[in-house]
C-alpha positions in Angstrom: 44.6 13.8 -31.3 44.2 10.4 -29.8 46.4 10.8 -26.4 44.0 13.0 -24.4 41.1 10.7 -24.9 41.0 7.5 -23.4 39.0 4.6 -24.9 37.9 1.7 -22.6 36.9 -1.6 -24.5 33.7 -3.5 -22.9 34.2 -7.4 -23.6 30.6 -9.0 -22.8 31.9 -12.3 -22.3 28.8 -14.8 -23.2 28.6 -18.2 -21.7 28.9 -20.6 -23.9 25.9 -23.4 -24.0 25.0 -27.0 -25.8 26.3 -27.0 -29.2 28.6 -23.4 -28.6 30.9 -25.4 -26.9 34.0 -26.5 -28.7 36.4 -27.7 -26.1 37.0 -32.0 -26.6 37.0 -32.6 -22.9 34.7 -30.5 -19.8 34.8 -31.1 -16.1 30.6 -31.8 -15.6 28.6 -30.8 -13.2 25.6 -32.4 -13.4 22.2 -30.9 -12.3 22.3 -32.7 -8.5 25.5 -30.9 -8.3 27.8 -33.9 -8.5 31.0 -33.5 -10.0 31.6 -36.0 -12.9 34.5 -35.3 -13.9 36.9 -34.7 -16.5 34.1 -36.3 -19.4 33.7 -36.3 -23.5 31.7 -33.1 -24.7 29.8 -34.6 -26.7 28.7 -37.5 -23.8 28.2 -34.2 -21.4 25.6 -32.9 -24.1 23.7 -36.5 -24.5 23.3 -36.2 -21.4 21.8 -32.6 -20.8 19.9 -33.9 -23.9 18.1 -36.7 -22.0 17.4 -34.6 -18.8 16.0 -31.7 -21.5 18.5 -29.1 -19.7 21.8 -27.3 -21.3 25.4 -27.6 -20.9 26.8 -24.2 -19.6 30.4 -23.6 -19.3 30.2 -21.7 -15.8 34.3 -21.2 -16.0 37.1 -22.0 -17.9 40.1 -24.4 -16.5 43.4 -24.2 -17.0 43.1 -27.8 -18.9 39.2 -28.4 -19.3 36.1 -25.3 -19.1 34.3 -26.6 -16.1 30.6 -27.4 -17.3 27.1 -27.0 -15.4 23.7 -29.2 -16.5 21.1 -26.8 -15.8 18.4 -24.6 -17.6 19.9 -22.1 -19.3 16.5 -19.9 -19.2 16.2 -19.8 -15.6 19.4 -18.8 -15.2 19.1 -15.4 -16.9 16.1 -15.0 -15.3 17.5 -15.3 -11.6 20.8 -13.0 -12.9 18.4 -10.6 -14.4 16.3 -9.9 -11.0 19.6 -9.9 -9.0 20.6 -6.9 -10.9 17.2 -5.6 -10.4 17.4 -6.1 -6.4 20.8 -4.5 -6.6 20.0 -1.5 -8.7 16.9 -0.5 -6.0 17.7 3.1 -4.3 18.2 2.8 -0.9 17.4 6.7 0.4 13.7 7.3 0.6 12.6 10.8 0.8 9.5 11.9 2.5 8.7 15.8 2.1 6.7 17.3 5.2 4.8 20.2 5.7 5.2 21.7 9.2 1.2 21.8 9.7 0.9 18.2 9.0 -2.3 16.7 10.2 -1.7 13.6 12.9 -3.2 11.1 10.9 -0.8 12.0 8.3 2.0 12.3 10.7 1.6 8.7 11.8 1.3 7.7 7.9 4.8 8.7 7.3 6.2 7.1 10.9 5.4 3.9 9.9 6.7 3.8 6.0 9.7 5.2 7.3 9.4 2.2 9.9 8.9 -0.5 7.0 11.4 1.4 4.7 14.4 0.9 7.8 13.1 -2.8 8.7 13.7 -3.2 5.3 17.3 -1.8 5.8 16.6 1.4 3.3 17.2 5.0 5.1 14.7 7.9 4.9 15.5 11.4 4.8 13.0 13.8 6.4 12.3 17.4 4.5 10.3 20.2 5.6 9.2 22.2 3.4 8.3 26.2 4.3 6.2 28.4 2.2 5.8 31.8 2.9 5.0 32.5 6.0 5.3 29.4 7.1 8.8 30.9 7.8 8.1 32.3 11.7 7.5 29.1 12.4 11.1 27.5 12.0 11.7 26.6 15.8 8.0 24.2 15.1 9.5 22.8 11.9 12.7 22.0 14.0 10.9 20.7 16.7 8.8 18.5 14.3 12.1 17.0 13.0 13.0 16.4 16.7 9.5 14.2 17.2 10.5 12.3 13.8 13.9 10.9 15.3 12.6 10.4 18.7 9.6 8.0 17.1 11.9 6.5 14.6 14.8 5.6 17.5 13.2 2.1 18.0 14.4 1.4 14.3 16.7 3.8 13.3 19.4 6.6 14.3 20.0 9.4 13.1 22.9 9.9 11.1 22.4 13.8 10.4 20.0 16.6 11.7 20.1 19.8 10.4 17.7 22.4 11.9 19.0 25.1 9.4 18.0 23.8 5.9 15.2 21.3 8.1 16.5 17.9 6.6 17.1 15.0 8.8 18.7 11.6 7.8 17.9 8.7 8.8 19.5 5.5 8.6 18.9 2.1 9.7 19.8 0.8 13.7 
């Protein structure tokens, strides 16, 4: 039963801090970033102690686990909104009408401006409704204006008349 399923084990490898620590001897790095050397555990936590920070093993050595003075709170924080920056989508989508007004038009030009500065793509959709439909060769032709006003910025990487969807990426 087992061989057609596959089982993947997660290890969530925790970094050790102060007291977890049960290694004699760690290679410190204090919190200037100066490297003490191979020094005593127990010195390495007196003197996190003093300085009201943590020791956190950052990687483990062959002979020592190489140790870091620094707040241990700060540093989830800043690997917690890393993973936040890096989870961010990086296609927006802007959905047009082909009737849209100019005040609108220009609206949409420049968030798809600041979107591409900010090094996001934008994908362009028309929308037809009923008999919106006879006027395909306008919807096209809008798509058309969209690149042409968004070439300072950006190129397009696909325009498709047919379905009326153009992408968008940035220069």
């Amino acid at each position: 039963m087992l061989n057609n399923w596959e089982e993947t084990i997660i290890v969530i490898q925790k970094q050790l801090i102060n007291s977890q620590i049960k290694s004699p001897q760690v290679f410190l790095i204090d919190h200037e970033n100066n490297n003490r050397g191979l020094i005593d555990t127990h010195e390495a936590l007196q003197l996190a102690e003093n300085l009201e920070l943590d020791l956190v093993v950052v990687s483990e050595g062959k002979d020592a686990p190489i140790a870091k003075i620094l707040n241990y709170g700060k540093l989830q924080y800043q690997k917690k909104k890393r993973q936040g920056q890096s989870a961010r989508p990086t296609v927006k989508e802007v959905r047009l009408r082909p009737n849209i007004g100019v005040a609108d038009y220009n609206l949409r030009i420049e968030q798809a401006i600041g979107w591409l500065n900010k090094g996001d793509s934008v994908k362009f959709a028309i929308r037809l409704r009923g008999r919106e439909n006879q006027y395909r060769e306008q919807a096209g032709e809008l798509l058309e204006r969209i690149a042409t006003a968004l070439s300072q910025v950006g190129k397009v990487q696909s325009l498709d008349k047919r379905s009326l969807v153009a992408q968008i990426i940035p220069a």
